[in-house]
C-alpha positions in Angstrom: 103.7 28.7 179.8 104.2 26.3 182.3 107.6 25.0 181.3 108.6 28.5 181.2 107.7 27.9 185.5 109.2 24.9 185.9 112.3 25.8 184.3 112.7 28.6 186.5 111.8 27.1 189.7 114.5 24.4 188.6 117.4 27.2 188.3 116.5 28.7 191.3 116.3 25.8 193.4 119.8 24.8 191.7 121.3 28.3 192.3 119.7 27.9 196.3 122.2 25.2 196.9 124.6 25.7 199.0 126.2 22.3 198.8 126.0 21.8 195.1 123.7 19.6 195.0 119.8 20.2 195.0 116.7 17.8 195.4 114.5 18.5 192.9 113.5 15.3 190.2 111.1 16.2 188.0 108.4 13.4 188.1 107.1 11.1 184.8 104.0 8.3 184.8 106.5 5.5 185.4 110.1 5.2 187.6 112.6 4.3 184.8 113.9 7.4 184.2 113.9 8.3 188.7 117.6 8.0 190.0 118.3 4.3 191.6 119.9 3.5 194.3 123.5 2.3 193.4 126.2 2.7 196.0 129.3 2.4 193.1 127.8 5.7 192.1 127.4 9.3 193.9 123.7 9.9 194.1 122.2 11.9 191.1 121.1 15.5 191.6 118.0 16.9 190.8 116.8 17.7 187.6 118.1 20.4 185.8 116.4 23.4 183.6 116.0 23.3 180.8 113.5 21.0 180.4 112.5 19.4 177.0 110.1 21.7 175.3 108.0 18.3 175.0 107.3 17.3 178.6 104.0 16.8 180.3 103.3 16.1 183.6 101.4 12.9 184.5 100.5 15.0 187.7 98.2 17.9 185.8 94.8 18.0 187.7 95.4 15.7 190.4 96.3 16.6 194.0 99.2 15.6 196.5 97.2 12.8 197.5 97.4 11.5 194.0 101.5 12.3 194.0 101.9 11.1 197.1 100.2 7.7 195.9 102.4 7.2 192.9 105.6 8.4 195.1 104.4 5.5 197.8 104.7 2.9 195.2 107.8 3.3 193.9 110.0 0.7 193.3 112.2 -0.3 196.4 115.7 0.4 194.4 114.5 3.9 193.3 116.5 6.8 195.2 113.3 9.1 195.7 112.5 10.4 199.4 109.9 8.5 200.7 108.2 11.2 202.5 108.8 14.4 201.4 107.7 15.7 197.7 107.5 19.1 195.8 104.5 20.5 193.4 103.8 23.5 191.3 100.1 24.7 191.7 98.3 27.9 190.3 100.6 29.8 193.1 103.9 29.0 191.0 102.7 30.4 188.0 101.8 33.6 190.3 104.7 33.7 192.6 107.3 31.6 191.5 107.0 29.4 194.3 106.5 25.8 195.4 104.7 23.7 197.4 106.7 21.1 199.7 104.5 18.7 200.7 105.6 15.8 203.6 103.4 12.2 203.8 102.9 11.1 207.1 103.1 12.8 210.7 105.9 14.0 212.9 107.7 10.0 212.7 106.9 10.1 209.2 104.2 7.5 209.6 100.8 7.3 208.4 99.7 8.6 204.9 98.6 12.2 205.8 99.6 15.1 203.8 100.3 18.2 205.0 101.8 20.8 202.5 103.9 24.4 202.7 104.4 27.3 200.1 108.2 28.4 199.7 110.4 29.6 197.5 112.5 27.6 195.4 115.7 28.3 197.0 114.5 27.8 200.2 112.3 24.7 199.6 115.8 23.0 198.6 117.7 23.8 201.6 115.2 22.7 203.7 114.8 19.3 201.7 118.3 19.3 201.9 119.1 20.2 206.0 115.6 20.1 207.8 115.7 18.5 211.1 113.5 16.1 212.8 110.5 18.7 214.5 111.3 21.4 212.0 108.3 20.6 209.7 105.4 20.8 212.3 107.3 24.2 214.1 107.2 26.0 210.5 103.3 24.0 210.1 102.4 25.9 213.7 104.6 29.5 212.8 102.9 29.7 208.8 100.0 27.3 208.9 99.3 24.1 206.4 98.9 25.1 202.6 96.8 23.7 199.9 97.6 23.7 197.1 95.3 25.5 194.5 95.1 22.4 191.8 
């Protein structure tokens, strides 16, 4: 049932967009298949639904500390954000939604985690536009999430 999930959070956050192009890259246990950083080439887009019937996360029952690990070690030509990451918990398969999750503090330094619930369409504009500050003003307006794992 869970692919059925993913692939819809995947349209939505596709059909958010507003510049064509939308930011989520759904993770696998190693980086060969993660876009890379090639500047002959415009940079990939997210991935899109469907998904083969046949994936697995490497992610299922561990937390965004344990993501936010395996996004920290990425390989330095990978073209993956370095700070900022999406999950589905036990609230996607409810609501449809999903959790935006940033590592480090206002700078983006440190290794903290602090985590939001949105909406697919909205989670990609705001990976796609958010200013510096806007994080920690919608962290103080809605309050940290976590995620239920």
């Amino acid at each position: 049932m869970y692919l059925a999930t993913i692939n819809t959070i995947l349209q939505k956050a596709h059909d958010g967009s507003t510049v064509d192009n939308w930011w989520f890259y759904l993770a696998v246990s190693d980086y060969a298949r993660a876009p890379h950083r090639n500047p002959d080439v415009t940079p990939e887009q997210g991935t899109e639904a469907p998904i083969d019937a046949s994936f697995t996360s490497p992610f299922i029952g561990q937390n965004e500390f344990a993501v936010a690990q395996w996004l920290e070690g990425k390989p330095k030509g990978v073209n993956l954000d370095s700070h900022f990451f999406g999950l589905l918990d036990k609230q996607a398969e409810k609501s449809g939604k999903v959790v935006l999750c940033r590592i480090g503090d206002a700078h983006l330094k440190g290794h903290d985690v602090t985590c939001l619930l949105w909406d697919a369409e909205t989670a990609t504009l705001t990976l796609g536009g958010a200013e510096y500050g806007d994080w920690d003003d919608i962290l103080d307006a809605k309050g940290k999430y976590t995620p239920e794992l």
